[in-house]
One Martini backbone bead per residue (centre of mass of N, CA, C, O) as a GRO file, in nm:
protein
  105
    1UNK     BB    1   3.761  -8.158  12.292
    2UNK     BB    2   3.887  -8.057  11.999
    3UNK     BB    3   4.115  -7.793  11.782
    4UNK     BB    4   4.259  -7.840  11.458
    5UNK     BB    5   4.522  -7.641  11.273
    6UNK     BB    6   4.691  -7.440  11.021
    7UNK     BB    7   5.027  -7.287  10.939
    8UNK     BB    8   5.154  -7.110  10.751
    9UNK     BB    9   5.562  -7.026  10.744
   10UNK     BB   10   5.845  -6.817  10.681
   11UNK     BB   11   6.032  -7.077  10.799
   12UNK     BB   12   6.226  -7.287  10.949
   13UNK     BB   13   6.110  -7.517  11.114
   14UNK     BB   14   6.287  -7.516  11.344
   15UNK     BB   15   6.241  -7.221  11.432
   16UNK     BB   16   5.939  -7.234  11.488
   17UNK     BB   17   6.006  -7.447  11.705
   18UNK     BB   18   6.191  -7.279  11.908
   19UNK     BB   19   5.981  -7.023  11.957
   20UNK     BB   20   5.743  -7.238  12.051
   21UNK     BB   21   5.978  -7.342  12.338
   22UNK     BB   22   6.039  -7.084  12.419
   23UNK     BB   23   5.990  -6.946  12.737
   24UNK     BB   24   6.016  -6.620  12.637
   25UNK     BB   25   5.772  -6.706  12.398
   26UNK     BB   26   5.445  -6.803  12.560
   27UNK     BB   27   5.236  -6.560  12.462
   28UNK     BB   28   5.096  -6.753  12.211
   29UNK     BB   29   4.965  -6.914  12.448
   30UNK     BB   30   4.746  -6.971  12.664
   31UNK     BB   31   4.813  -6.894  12.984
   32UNK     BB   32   4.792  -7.178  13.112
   33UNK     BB   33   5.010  -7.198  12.887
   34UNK     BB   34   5.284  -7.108  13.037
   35UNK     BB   35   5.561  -7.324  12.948
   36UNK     BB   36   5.692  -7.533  12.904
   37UNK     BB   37   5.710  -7.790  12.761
   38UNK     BB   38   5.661  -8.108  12.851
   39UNK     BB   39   5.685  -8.246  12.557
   40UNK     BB   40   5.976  -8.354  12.325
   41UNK     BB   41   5.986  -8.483  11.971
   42UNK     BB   42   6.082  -8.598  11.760
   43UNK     BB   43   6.007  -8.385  11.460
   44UNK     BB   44   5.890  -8.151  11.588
   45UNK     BB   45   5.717  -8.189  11.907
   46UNK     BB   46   5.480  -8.069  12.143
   47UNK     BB   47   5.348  -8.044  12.497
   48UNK     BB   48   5.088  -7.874  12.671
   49UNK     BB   49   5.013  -7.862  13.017
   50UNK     BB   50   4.685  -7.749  13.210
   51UNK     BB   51   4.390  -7.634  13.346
   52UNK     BB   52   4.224  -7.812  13.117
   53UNK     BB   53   4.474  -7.810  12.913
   54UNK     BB   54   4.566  -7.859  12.576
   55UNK     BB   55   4.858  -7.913  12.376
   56UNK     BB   56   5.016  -7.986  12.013
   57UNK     BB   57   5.279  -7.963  11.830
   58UNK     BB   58   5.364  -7.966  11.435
   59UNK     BB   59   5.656  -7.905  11.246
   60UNK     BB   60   5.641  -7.923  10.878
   61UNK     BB   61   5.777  -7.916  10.583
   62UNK     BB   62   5.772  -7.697  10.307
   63UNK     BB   63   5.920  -7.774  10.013
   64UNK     BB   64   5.891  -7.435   9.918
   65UNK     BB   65   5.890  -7.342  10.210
   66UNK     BB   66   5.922  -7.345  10.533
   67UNK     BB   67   5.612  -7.405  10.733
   68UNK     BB   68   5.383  -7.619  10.909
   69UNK     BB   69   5.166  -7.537  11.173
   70UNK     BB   70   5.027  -7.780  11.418
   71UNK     BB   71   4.738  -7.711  11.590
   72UNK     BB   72   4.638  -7.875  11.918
   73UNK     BB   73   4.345  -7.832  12.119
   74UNK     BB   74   4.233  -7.828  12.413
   75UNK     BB   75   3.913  -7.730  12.681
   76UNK     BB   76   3.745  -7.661  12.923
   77UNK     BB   77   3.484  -7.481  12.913
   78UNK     BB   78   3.483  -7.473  12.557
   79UNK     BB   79   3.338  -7.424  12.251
   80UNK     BB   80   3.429  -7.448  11.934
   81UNK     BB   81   3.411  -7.166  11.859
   82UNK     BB   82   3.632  -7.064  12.110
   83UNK     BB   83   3.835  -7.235  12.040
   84UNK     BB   84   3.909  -7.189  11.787
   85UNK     BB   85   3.977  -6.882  11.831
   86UNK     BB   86   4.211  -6.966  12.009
   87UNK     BB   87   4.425  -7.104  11.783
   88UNK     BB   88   4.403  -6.890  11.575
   89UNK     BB   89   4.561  -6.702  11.759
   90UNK     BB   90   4.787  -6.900  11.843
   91UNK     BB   91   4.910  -6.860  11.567
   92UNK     BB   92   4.942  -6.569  11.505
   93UNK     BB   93   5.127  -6.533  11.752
   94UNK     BB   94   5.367  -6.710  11.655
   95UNK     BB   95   5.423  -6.583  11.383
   96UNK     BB   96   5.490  -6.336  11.484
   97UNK     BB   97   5.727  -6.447  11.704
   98UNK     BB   98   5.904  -6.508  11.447
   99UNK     BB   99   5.921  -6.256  11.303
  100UNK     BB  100   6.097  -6.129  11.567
  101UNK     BB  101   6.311  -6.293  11.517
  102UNK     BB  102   6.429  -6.152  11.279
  103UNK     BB  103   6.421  -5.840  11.405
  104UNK     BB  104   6.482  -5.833  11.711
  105UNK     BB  105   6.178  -5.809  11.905
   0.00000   0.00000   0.00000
């Protein structure tokens, strides 16, 4: 099973999209996934597997300005409110890192 969210951030997809495959701020996605992402396709779209984990994000460009960050995260042995709960907060997390990546944090 998996759960799949969306987040508009205020910052340009590629922004976005580096901010989420840089290895020193991985901090974004649930421990499992603590790694560069296994794999990146053009479109700005990248995939973590980890242990009974697995993430993919596609940064998509939105017209009036910013991105909007797709996550769709499955995890083994976590029913859906609690996987929901878990992708919730890692876009928050992600937002948050772009936003410090603007301020030098």
């Amino acid at each position: 099973m998996s759960v799949r969210r969306e987040r508009g951030m205020s910052a340009e997809p590629e922004v976005v999209f580096n901010v989420a495959t840089d290895p020193a701020r991985v901090g974004w996605l649930p421990e499992p996934l603590h790694h560069r992402p296994v794999a990146t396709a053009p479109g700005l779209v990248a995939a973590w597997l980890g242990d009974a984990w697995r993430a993919d994000l596609v940064v998509q460009d939105i017209p009036a300005g910013g991105a909007l960050a797709v996550l769709e995260m499955s995890a083994d042995g976590l029913d859906d409110d609690a996987l929901a709960a878990v992708v919730e907060h890692a876009l928050t997390e992600l937002d948050g890192e772009v936003e410090e990546s603007f301020t030098g944090g």
